[in-house]
N, C-alpha and C positions, 0 to 999 in steps of 0.2 A: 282414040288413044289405044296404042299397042303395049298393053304391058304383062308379061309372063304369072299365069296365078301357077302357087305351086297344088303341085297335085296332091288330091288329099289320099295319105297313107291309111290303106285299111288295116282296123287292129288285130295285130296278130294274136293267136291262140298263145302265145309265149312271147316271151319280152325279147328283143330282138339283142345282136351280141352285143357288148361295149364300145369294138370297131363302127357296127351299121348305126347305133346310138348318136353317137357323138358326130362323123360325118352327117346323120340327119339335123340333128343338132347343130353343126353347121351351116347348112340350109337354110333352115329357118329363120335362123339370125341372119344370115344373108337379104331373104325375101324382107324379114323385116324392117333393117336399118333401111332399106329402099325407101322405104316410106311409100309406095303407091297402091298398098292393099285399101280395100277396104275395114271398116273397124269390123264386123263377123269374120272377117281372113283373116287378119290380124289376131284378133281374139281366138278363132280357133285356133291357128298357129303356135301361139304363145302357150295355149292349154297343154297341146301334144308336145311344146318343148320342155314344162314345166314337168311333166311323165316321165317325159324321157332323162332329163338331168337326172330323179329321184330315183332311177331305175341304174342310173349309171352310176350314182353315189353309194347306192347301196354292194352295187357291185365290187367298186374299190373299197369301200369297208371291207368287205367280206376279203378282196385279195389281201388287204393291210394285214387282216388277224392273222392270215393264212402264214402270212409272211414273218408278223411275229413270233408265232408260235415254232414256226422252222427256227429262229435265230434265237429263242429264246433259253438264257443260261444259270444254273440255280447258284446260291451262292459263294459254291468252290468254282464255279467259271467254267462245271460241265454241262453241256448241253442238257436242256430239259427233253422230257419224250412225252407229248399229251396226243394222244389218238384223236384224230382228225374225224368230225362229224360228217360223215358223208349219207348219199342219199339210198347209197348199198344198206348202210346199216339201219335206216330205217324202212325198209323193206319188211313188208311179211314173208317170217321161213328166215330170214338174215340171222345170221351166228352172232350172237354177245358174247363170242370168248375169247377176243382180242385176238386170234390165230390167224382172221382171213386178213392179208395183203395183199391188194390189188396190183397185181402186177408184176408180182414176185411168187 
């Protein structure tokens, strides 16, 4: 019986992009619906896809708010302005004076 196992992904030190996520996530489900694993390939499979969904969920959570808070408008229908939680600002030595603007 010739049938392809997929390779097992070593865990990285960081959670991989949304892109490399979701094509693995593709994968899997691929290998899967085959049906020709066995139930430990299957079962791990299913584990690392089950990682990975919750890692790419959270990720679009995070875009939605992101996205919200840009389009977000107070009740005369001006733009709201709430400072963005970034990982600059929680830095030690990082300024709390609303002044730094990355980028600008």
């Amino acid at each position: 019986m010739n049938r392809r196992v997929p390779p097992e992904v070593p865990a990285p030190t960081e959670a991989p992009s949304f892109e490399l996520a979701i094509k693995r996530l593709t994968e899997i489900v691929q290998f899967l619906e085959r049906g020709e694993l066995s139930l430990e390939e299957s079962l791990r499979l299913f584990e690392e896809g089950v990682k990975l969904s919750r890692a790419s969920q959270a990720r679009l959570d995070a875009a939605e708010k992101r996205v919200d808070q840009l389009l977000a408008v107070d009740e005369q229908g001006r733009p709201r302005t709430t400072p963005f939680a970034t990982d600059v600002a929680n830095e030690p030595g990082a300024s709390d004076d609303g002044d730094d603007v990355p980028g600008f």
